[in-house]
N, C-alpha and C positions, 0 to 999 in steps of 0.2 A: 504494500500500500504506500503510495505518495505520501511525501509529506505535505499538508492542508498549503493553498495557495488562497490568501484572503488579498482581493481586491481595494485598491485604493479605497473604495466607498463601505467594505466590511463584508461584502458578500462574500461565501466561498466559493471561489474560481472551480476547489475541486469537488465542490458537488451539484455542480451547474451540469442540465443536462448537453449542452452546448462543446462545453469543458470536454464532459466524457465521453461523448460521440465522436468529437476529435483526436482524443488520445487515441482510441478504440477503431478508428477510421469506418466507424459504423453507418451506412448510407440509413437504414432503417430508424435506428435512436435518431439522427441528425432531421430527419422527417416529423419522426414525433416532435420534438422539440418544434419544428418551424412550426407544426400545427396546436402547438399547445401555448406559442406565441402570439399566434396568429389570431387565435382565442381569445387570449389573457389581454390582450393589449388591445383588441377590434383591427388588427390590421388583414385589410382585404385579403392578400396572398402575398406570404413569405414563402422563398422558396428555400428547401432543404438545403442547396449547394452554398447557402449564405450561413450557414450555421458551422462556421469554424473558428472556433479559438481556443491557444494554448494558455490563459489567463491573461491578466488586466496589466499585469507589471512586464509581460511579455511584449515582444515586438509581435508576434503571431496574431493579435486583435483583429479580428477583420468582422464581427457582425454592428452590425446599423449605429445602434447609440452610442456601443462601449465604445468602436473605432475611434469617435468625436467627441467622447465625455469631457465636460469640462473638469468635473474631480479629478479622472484620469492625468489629464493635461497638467493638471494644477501640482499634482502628486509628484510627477515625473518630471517636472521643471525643476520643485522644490529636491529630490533626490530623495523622496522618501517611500520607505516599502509596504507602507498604505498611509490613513489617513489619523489612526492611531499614534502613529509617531511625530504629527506637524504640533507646533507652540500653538494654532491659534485652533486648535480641535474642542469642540466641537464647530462646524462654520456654518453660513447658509445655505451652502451649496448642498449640504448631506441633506437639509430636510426631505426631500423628494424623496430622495430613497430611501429614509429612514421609515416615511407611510407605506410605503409598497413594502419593504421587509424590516421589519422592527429586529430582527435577530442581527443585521448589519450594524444598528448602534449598539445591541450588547455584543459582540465580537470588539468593536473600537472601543467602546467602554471597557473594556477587560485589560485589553492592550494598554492604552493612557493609563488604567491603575497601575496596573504592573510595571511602567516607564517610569514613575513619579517616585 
């Protein structure tokens, strides 16, 4: 088993279905995921062949939002290996994603303890 890859914003990279469809080079998972996307989000048609990344801190990003996230950007400018380890955490930019997955601020919350 990998060791966990948490994303700049606190999500984990390695249990995104995206993540392990990639590692996995699985056409079938990578399908599921675009259609459970596809769903979750109301986006008309994603297609399966867009569903590849090796995590957030990687150069391998290449699906829709992660690719152009501003956390992302912001993270990887500042040099740091998510968003746990910036001075001015918590910011405005995590709110978003903190309503869509509330377990990404307690991942970064855990991390900031554990820093201090």
């Amino acid at each position: 088993m990998a060791e966990k890859q948490i994303a700049y914003c606190g999500v984990i990279c390695t249990d995104c279905g995206a993540y392990i469809a990639t590692i996995k080079n699985d056409d079938k998972l990578r399908q599921a995921q675009a259609e459970k996307w596809a769903k979750q989000y109301n986006i008309p048609v994603m297609k399966s062949s867009n569903v590849n990344c090796t995590g957030c801190s990687s150069s391998g990003v290449q699906i829709g939002h992660c690719a152009v996230c501003e956390i992302r950007k912001c993270g990887m400018e500042k040099g740091l290996k998510n968003c746990g380890y910036c001075i001015t955490y918590p910011c405005a930019k995590l709110e978003v994603i903190f309503k869509h997955y509330p377990t990404a601020k307690k991942t970064l919350d855990g991390i900031k303890k554990r820093k201090k």
